[in-house]
C-alpha positions, 0 to 999 in steps of 0.5 A: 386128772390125777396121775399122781397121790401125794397124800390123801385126806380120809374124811369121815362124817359121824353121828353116833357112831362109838361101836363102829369108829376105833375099827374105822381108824384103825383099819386106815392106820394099819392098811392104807399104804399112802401118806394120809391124814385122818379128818373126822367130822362129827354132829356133836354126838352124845355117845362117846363118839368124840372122846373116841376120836380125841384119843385117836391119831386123828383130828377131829371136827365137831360140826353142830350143823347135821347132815352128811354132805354138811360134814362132807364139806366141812371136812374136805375144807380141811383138807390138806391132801391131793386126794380126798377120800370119803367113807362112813365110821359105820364099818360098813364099808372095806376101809383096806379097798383105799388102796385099789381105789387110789391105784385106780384113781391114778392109773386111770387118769380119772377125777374120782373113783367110786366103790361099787358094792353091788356085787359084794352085799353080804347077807343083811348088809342092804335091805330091798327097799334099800337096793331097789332105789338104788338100782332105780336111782343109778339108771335115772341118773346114768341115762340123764347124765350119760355115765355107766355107773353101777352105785351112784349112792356108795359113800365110798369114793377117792376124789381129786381135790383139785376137782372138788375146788372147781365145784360148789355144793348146796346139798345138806343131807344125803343128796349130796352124794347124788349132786356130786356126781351130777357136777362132775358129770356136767364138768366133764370129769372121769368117773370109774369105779372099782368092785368092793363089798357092803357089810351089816352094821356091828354096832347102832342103827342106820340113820338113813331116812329111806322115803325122805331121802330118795325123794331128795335125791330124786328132786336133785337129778332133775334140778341138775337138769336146769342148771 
């Protein structure tokens, strides 16, 4: 359980992401309260992402090896708070929600606190077939692992490290995020979330592969299941 934040490692998976990332890290320099440190982990992007990063006040890990929970991982080994926060570069998210999700976090004793972005999608920011799978993936997995969630697939969450160092991954891709909460909840930890908003992109297209990757997440709920 965490009761208290000493410092939080901001873990920020890229893949092209050159219009959208200065904003992300300015916006944790300026808004987020807690002693921190910004670890960047990039696909070896080829639009000017990286030089971005190495003038920014943060550090940067060129991981060539794709893959969101690839760079997720590589990113939580370097890690060097108590607290790791994982959020996309996509601008996307509401980077000055750390705060409230850190308070959460402690006040509730809990292992992980998740953004929910289901009551704050603005116009554009989810496609239906986007929001659908969720909405069907979320009560798959809240009636086999016996949670209340309401966005198993929001990237944005603040997790106890001490908690992570107690799991192993395998997922690669966008399962990971699944096979995360599926691990926690079979270790017993505390999950809660805290109400924030989803954003269209300014810049780029999302790279979600939508059929690809529910089939993934799919097959990792059931693979949960004989573990």
């Amino acid at each position: 359980m965490t009761s208290k934040v000493e410092m939080v490692s901001v873990v920020i998976p890229t893949l092209n992401e050159a219009g959208n990332i200065l904003e992300a890290l300015n916006t944790i320099e300026e808004e987020v309260i807690y002693p921190k440190e910004i670890i960047v982990v990039d696909g070896d992007s080829t639009d000017g992402t990286k030089e971005i990063v190495k003038d920014a006040n943060c550090r940067l890990i060129v991981e060539p090896k794709r893959g969101y929970g690839t760079a997720l991982i590589t990113g939580m080994k370097h890690a060097k708070g108590d607290v790791i926060v994982m959020v996309d570069g996509d601008g996307t998210y509401e980077i000055r929600h750390i705060n409230l999700m850190l308070e959460t976090l402690t006040k509730t004793n809990s292992e992980m606190c998740l953004a929910t972005r289901m009551k704050g999608l603005h116009p554009k920011s989810m496609g239906f077939a986007n929001y659908l799978g969720n909405k069907l993936i979320t009560l798959c997995f809240n009636l086999l692992y016996r949670q209340n969630l309401t966005d198993t697939q929001s990237g944005f969450r603040a997790i106890s490290l001490a908690a992570i160092e107690k799991v192993d991954f395998e997922e690669e891709d966008m399962a990971f995020a699944t096979e995360m909460l599926i691990k926690f909840a079979q270790k017993g930890f505390k999950m809660v979330e805290v109400p924030s908003v989803y954003k269209p992109r300014k810049y780029g297209k999302p790279k979600l592969k939508k059929l690809n990757s529910g089939l993934q997440i799919f097959n990792t709920i059931f693979k949960g299941l004989r573990e």
